[in-house]
C-alpha positions in Angstrom: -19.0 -20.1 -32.5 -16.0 -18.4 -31.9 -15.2 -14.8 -32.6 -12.9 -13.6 -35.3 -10.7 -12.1 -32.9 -10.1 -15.2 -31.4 -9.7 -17.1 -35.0 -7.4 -14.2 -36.1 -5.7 -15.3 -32.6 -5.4 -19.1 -33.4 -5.1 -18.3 -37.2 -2.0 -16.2 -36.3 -0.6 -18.7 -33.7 -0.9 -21.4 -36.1 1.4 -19.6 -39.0 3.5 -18.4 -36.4 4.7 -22.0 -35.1 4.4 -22.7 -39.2 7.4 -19.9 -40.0 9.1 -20.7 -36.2 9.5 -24.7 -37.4 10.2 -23.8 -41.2 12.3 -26.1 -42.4 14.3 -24.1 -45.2 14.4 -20.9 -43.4 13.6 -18.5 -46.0 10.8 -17.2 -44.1 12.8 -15.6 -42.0 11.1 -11.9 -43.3 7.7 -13.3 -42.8 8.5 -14.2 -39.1 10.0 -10.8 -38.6 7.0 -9.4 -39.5 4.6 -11.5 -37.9 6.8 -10.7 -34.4 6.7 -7.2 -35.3 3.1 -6.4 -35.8 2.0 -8.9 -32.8 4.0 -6.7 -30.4 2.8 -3.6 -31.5 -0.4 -4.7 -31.4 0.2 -6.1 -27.5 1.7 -3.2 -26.3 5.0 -4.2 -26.9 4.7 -7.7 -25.2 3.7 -10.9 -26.6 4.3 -14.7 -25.3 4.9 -18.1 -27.5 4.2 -21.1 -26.2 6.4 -23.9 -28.4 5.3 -27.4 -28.1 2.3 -29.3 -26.1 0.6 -27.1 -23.0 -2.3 -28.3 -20.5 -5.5 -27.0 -21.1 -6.2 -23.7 -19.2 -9.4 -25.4 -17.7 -7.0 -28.2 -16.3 -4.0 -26.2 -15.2 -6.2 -24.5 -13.0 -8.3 -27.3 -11.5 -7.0 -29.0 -8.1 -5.9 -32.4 -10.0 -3.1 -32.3 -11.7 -3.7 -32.7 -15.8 -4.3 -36.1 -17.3 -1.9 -36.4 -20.5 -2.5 -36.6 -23.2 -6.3 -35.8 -23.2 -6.2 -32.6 -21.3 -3.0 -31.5 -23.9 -2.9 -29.6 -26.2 -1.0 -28.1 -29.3 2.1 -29.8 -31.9 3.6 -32.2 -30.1 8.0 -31.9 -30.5 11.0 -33.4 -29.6 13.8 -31.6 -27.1 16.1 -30.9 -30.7 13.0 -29.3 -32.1 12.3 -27.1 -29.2 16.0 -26.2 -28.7 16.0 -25.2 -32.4 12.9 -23.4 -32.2 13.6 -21.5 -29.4 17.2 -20.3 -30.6 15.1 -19.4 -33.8 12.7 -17.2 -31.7 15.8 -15.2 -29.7 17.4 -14.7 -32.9 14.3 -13.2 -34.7 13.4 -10.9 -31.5 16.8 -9.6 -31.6 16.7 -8.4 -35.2 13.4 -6.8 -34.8 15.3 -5.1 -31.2 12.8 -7.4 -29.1 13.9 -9.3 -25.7 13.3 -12.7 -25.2 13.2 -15.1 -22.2 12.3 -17.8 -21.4 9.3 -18.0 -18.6 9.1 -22.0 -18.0 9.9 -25.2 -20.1 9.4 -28.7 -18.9 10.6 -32.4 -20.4 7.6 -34.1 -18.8 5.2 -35.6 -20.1 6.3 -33.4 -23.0 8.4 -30.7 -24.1 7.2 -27.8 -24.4 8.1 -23.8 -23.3 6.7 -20.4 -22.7 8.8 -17.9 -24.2 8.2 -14.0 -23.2 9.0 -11.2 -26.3 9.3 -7.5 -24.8 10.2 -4.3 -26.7 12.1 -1.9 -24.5 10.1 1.4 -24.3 11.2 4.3 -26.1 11.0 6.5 -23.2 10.1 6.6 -19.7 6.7 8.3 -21.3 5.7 4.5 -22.9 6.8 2.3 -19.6 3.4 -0.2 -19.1 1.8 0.4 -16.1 -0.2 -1.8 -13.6 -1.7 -0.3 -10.0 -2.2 -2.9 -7.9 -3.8 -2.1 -4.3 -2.9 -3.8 -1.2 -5.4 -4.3 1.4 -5.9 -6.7 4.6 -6.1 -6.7 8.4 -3.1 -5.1 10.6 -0.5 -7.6 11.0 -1.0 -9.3 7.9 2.4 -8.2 6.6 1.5 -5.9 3.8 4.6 -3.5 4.2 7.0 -6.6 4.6 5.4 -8.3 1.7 6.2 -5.1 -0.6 9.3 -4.5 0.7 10.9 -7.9 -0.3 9.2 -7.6 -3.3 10.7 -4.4 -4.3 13.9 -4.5 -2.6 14.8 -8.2 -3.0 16.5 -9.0 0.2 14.6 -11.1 2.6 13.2 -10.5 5.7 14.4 -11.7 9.3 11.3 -12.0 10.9 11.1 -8.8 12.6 10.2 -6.8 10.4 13.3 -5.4 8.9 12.5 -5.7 5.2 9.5 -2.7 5.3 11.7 -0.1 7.4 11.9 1.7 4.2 8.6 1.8 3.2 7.0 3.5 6.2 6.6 7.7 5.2 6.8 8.7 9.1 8.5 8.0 12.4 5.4 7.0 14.4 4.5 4.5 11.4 8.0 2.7 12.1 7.9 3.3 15.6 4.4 1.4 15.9 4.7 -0.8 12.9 1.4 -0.3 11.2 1.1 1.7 7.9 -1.1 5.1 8.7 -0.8 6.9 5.0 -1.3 5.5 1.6 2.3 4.7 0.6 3.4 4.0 -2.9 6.0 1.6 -3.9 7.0 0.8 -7.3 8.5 -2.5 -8.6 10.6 -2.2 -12.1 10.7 -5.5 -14.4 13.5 -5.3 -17.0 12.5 -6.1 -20.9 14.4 -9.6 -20.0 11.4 -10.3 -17.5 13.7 -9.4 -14.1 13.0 -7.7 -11.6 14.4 -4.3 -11.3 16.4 -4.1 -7.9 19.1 -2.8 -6.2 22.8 -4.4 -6.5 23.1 -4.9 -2.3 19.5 -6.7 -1.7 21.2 -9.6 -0.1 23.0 -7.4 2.2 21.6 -8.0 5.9 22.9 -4.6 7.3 20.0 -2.4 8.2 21.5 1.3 7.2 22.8 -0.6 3.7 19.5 -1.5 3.0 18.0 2.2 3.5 20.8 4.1 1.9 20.8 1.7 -1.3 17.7 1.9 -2.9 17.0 2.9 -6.2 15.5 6.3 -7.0 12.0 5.8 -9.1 13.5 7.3 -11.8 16.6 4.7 -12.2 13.8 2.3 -11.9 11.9 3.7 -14.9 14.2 3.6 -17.2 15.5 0.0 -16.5 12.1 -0.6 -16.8 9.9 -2.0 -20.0 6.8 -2.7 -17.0 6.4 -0.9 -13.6 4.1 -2.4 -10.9 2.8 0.5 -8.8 1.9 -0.9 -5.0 -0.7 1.1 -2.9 0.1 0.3 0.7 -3.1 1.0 2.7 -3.6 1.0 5.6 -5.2 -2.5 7.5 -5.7 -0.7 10.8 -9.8 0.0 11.6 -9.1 4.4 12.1 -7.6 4.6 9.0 -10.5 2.8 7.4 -11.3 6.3 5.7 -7.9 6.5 3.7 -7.6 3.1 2.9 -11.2 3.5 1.0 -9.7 7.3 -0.6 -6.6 4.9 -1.7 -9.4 2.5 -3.1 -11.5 4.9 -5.1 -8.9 7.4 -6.1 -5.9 5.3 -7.6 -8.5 3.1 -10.0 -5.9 -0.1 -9.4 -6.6 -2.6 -12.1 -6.0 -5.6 -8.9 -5.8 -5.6 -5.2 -3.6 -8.4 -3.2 -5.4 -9.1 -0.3 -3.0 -9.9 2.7 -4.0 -13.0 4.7 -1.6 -13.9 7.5 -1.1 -17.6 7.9 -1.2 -17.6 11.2 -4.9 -15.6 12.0 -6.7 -16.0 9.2 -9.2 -13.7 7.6 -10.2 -11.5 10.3 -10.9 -7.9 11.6 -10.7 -5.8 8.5 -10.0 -8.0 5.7 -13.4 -8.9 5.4 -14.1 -5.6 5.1 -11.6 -4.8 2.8 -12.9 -7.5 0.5 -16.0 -6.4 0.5 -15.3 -3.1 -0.8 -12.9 -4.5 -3.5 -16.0 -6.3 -4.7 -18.3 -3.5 -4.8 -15.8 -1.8 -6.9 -15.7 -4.9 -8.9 -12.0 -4.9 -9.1 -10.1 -8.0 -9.7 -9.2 -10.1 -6.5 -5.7 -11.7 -5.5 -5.1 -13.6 -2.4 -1.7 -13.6 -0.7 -1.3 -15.7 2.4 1.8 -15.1 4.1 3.5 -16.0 7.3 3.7 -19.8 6.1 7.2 -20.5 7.9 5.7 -19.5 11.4 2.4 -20.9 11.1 1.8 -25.1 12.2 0.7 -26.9 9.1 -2.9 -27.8 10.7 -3.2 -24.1 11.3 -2.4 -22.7 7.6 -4.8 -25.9 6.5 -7.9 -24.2 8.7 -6.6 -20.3 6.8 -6.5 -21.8 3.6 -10.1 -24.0 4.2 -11.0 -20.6 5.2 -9.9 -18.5 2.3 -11.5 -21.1 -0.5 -15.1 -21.1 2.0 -15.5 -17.4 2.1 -13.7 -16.9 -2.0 -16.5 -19.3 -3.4 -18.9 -18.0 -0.9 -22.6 -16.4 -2.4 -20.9 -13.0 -2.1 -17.7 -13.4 -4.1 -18.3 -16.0 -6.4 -14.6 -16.5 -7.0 -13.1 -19.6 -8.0 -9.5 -20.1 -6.1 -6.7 -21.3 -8.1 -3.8 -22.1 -5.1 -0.9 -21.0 -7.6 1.8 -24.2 -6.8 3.9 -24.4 -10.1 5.5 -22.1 -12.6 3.0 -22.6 -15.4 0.0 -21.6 -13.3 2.2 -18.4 -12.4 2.5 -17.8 -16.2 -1.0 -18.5 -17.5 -3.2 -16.9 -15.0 -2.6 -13.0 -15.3 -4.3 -13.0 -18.9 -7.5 -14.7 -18.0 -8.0 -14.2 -13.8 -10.3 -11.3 -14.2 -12.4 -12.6 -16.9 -12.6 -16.2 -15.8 -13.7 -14.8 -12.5 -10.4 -16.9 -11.4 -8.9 -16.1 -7.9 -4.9 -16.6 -7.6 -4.5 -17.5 -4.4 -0.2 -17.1 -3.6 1.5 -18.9 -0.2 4.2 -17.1 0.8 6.9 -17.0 3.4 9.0 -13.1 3.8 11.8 -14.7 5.5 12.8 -18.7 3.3 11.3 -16.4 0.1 9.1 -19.9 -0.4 6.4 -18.8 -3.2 7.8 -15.2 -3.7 8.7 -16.3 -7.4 5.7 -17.1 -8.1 4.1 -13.9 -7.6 7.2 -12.0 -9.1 6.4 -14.1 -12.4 2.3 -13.0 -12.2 3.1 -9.2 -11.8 5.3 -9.2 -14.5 2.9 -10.2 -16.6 -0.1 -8.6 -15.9 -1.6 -6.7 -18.5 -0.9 -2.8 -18.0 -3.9 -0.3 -16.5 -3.8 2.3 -19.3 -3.9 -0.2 -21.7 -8.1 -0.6 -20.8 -9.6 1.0 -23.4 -13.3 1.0 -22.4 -11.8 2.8 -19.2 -9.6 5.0 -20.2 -9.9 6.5 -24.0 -7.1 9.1 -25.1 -9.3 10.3 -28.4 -11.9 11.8 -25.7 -11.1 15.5 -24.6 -8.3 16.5 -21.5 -9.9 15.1 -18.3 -7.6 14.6 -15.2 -8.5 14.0 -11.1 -6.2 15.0 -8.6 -5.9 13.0 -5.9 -2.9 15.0 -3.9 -1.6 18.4 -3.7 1.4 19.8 -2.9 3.7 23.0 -2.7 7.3 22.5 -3.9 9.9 24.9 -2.9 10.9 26.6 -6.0 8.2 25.0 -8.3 4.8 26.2 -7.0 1.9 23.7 -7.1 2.2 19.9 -7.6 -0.5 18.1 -8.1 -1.1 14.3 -8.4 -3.5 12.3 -10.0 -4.8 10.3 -12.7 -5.9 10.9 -16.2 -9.1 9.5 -17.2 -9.4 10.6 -21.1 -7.4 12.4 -23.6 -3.7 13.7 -23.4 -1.6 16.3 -21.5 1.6 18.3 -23.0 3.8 20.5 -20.7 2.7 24.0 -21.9 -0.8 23.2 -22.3 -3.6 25.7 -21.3 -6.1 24.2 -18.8 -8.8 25.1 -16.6 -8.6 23.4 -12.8 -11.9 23.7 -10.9 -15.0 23.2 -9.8 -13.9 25.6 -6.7 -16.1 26.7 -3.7 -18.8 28.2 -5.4 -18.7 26.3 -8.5 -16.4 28.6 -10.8 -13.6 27.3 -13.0 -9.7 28.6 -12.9 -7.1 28.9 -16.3 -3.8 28.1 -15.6 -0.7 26.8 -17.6 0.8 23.5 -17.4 4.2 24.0 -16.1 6.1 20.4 -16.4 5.0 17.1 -16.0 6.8 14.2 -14.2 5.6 10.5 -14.1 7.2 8.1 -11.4 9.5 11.0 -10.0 10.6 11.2 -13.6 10.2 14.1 -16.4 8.0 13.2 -19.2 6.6 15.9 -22.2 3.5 14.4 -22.4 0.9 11.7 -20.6 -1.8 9.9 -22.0 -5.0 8.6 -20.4 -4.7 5.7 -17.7 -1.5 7.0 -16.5 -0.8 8.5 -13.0 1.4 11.5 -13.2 2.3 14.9 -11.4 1.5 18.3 -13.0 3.2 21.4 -11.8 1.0 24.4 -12.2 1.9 27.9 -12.6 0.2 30.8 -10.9 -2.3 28.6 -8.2 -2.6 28.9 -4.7 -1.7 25.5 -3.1 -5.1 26.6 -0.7 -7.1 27.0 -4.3 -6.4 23.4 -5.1 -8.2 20.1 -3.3 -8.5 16.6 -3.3 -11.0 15.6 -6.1 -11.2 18.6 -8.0 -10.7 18.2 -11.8 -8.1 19.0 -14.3 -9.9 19.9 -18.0 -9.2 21.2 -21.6 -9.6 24.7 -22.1 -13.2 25.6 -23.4 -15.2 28.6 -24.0 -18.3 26.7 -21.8 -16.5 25.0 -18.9 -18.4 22.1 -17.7 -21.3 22.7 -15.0 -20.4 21.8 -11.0 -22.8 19.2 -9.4 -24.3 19.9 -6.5 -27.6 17.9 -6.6 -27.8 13.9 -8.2 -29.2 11.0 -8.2 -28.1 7.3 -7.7 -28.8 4.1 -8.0 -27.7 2.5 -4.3 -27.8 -0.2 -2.6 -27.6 -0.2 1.4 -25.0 -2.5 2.3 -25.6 -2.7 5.8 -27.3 0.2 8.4 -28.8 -1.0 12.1 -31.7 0.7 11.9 -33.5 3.0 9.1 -32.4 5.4 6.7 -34.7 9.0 5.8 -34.4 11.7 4.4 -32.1 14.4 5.6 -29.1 11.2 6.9 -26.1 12.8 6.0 -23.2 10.4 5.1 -19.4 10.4 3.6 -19.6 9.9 -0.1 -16.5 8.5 -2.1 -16.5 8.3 -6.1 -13.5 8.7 -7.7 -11.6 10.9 -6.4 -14.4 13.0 -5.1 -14.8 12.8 -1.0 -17.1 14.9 0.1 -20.2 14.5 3.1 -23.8 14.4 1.4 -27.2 14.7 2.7 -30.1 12.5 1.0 -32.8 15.0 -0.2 -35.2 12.2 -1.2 -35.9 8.7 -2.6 -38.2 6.7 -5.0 -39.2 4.4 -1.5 -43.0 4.8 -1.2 -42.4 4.4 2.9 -39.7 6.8 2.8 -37.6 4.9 4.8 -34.5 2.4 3.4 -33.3 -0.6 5.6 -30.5 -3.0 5.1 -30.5 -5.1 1.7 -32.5 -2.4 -0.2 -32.4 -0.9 -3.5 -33.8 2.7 -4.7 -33.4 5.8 -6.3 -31.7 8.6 -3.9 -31.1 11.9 -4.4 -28.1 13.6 -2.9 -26.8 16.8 -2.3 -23.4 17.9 -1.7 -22.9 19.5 2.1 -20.0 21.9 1.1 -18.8 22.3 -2.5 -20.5 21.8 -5.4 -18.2 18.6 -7.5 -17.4 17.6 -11.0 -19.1 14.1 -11.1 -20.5 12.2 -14.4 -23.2 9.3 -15.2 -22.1 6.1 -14.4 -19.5 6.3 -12.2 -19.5 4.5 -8.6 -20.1 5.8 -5.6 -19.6 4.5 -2.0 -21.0 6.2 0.8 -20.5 5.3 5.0 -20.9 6.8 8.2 -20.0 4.8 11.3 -21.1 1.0 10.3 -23.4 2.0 7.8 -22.4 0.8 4.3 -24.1 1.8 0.9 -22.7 1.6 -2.7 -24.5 2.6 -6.3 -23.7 4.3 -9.5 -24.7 8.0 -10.4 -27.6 7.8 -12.9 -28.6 11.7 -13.7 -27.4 14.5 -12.7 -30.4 17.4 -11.4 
């Protein structure tokens, strides 16, 4: 039995292609309407599919669909489409919508996929979608984001991710070290958002041309905001902060072509999954790599992807449609898009431009994020501006923030909780009055010490009775991996949230005492230094060396 939703869904679609294909056109009103209310309700995005589609369940098998069984929807001739879709442009351009068109085919059928955007009032409303980027060194993360975000290609030396790199050692050695941001813009039209030189090949035109993340906001209706990590083993410590902290709604894996999933990825992809955040494979490199070669990497990718511990199914993204129909349903469907790509011939890179743009946004995750709960924000960097005081960085996990608003920042050393005033408030480089929860913005804070202010403290609402610091709880774990056994007293790193901090285990519900790999219990912690601002439920990681643990926080002591 379906659920009304999902009849109000088909109900809705049905009367839609009824007013589109109306053959008097005197319902143009109702059709205004009926656009109107679907994109509010979307978040100021909606998609119509005109004539006969393949099954979901058949796009994404390996054979291609059998027509006409595995087809679906009103079958209609080229005029009708043509007249259909100038019907649609014309409506979403009275009601101030965009339209494009994101794929139409004449075989077996006509049909089309037509994309509806409202431009954002302000840079405040632009969607936004983290997306983490994780795999081993030399996978070609940086060059991958680079062409994405910059649109020229790369020469095969790695010219297209000079401009990503934040120091002179990282583009000295080449490998990533911080956790760098990148932001890619797509236009209400469905473009990307790049600059006008990014088929120049000169070096120096390509670093002094590049579009502030402000002019990319506000050409923007959707931003895509890329954590670089780092691949490289020493830095295995930031790329898990980068993990935890930024609460990415997907994370690309980097495979190159030409190695395979080695070193790190594995690891990598085994955190992802303990976070239980949605996968996406990219395997790049495919111009260099011989074709027997990238046939073992891929064999490898779908082995380890439908293996017992990921329980994905891989959907090799090869056409258009797939690119269009997978971003709604991946994460559900436990689905995993797996993208070929090649930095320097930009084979497959439209592909994946097509997927991020229509991703569903982060903040729009209600059971997440929930802006009727009270002010609750977790900083993740901290900085002093010259002139401005204290930045801070983070996310906000419930409620809203306004420029001017009293706040109280804590839990400090020993547990106490300071006022202070929110000065301004920028999002994406840009100045906004007011945030609401799911999105990642910078506060400046008047009258705080940048020493007062560190990584995973928390940002609340004003109150009478400020919220109690945790220095004792208990979780629900389970040890990933550990070569020998684990007692009482081990001290480890523990990540949740933005919270990193090293604990000591102060007891367990194990009638031996002692935890080995593969088990589950109830252990106590206790924070080494400062006491933190942690609640029920959320995950926790903890590692030392090779040892590997993750849970959930089930009471506070």
């Amino acid at each position: 039995m379906a659920s009304t939703d999902n009849l109000n869904d088909i109900s809705d679609e049905s009367y839609l292609q009824e007013l589109i294909f109306g053959v008097d056109g005197t319902e143009d009103t109702k059709l205004r309407n009926l656009l109107a209310s679907l994109l509010t309700s979307n978040r100021g995005e909606y998609v119509i599919r005109i004539g006969l589609q393949p099954s979901r369940l058949a796009l994404f098998s390996d054979e291609p669909p059998e027509y006409p069984k595995d087809w679906s929807g009103v079958e209609r001739s080229v005029d009708e489409i043509k007249s259909g879709q100038a019907t649609v442009f014309r409506t979403a351009d009275e009601i101030g919508a965009k339209a494009s068109i994101l794929f139409q085919s004449l075989q077996p059928s006509p049909g089309m996929i037509i994309l509806l955007r409202l431009p954002p009032e302000s840079i405040s409303s632009v969607a936004e979608v983290r997306c983490a980027v994780i795999g081993n060194v030399d996978s070609g993360k940086s060059t991958t984001l680079g062409v994405l975000t910059r649109g020229g290609l790369d020469d095969g030396r790695g010219r297209a991710r000079v401009s990503l790199f934040r120091h002179k050692h990282e583009i000295e050695s080449g490998r990533t070290s911080s956790v760098g941001m990148e932001i890619l813009g797509f236009s209400p039209e469905g473009m990307p958002v790049q600059p006008g030189t990014s088929h120049s090949s000169d070096i120096e035109v390509i670093r002094r041309e590049k579009l502030s993340w402000d002019q990319i906001s506000a050409r923007s209706s959707k931003v895509v905001s890329f954590i670089d990590l780092a691949g490289h083993e020493k830095y295995l410590k930031t790329t898990l902060y980068g993990l935890t902290s930024s609460a990415p709604s997907l994370v690309v894996l980097m495979v190159g072509a030409n190695a395979g999933l080695i070193g790190m990825s594995k690891e990598h992809l085994a955190i992802a999954l303990a976070l239980s955040v949605p996968i996406v494979v990219c395997i790049t490199k495919i111009d260099m790599t011989p074709p027997n070669i990238l046939a073992e990497t891929v064999q490898q990718v779908t082995k380890i992807l439908k293996s017992p511990g990921c329980r994905k199914q891989p959907v090799f993204v090869k056409s258009m449609e797939q690119a269009v129909e997978l971003p709604e349903v991946f994460a559900q469907e436990k689905l995993c898009p797996v993208f070929q790509v090649s930095n320097v011939t930009g084979e497959g890179l439209d592909y994946i431009r097509m997927f991020l743009n229509l991703l569903p946004p982060s903040d729009g995750d209600q059971d997440k994020f929930s802006k009727d709960n009270p002010l609750e924000y977790s900083i993740t960097e901290v900085w002093s501006v010259p002139y401005v005081g204290t930045v801070v960085n983070g996310i906000l996990n419930a409620g809203i923030i306004k420029a001017g608003d009293p706040v109280l920042l804590g839990p400090d050393t020993i547990g106490g909780w300071t006022s202070t005033v929110v000065k301004s408030i920028q999002r994406k480089r840009a100045p906004v009055n007011s945030a609401e929860a799911g999105q990642c913005v910078s506060l400046a804070l008047k009258r705080v010490r940048r020493s007062a202010v560190r990584k995973g403290m928390v940002i609340i609402a004003k109150t009478e009775t400020p919220p109690k610091a945790i220095r004792h709880f208990e979780g629900q774990v389970l040890i990933l991996y550990h070569n020998t056994t684990l007692q009482k007293n081990y001290q480890a790193m523990l990540h949740c949230g933005a919270v990193r901090q090293t604990v000591r285990i102060t007891g367990m519900d194990n009638p031996q005492g002692i935890l080995r790999t593969g088990d589950r219990a109830k252990v106590e912690f206790e924070f080494i230094t400062n006491p933190e601002y942690i609640k029920v439920g959320q995950k926790l990681l903890f590692r030392e060396g090779k040892t590997k643990g993750l849970g959930v926080v089930s009471r506070l002591l």
